[in-house]
N, C-alpha and C positions, 0 to 999 in steps of 0.2 A: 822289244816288247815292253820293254820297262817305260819306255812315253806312252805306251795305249793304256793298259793297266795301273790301277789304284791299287799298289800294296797297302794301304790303307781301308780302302773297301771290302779289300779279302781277308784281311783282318778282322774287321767287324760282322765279317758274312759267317765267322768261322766259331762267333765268342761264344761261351758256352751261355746255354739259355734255361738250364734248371739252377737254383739256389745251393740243389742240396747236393751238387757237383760243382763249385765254380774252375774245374781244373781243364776240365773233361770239354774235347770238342770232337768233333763227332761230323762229318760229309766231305765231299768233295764238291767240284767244280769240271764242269769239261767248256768245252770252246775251241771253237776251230781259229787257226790264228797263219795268214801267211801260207796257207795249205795244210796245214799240220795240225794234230786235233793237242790240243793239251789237256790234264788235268791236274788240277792244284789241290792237294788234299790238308782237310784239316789239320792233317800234321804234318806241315809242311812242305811234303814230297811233292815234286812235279816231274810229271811225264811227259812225254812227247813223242806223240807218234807219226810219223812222216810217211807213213801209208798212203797212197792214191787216196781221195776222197772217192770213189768211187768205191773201197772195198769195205767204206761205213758206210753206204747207202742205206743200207736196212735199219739205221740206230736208231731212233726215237726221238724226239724233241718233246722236252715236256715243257 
């Protein structure tokens, strides 16, 4: 996964964006990758779920 992925970009995706916190990050990320959904949260934790994509059919795409 680390040749598809910009740790770099998830980096940047994650900086914090008020003044009056510069500590503070704050979202995630999901993405389905190889069948598998991941998500990479602003504080660093990544998950991965190896569920059939079938049993996220109902999720949303924003």
């Amino acid at each position: 996964m680390y040749a598809s992925i910009d740790p770099a970009a998830l980096d940047s995706l994650f900086e914090p964006t008020s003044p009056a916190r510069p500590g503070e990050r704050v979202g995630s990320l999901t993405f389905d990758y190889d069948g598998k959904q991941v998500t990479v949260g602003a504080d660093g934790e990544i998950t991965i779920d190896s569920s059939p994509e079938t049993d996220r059919s109902s999720r949303r795409s924003i």
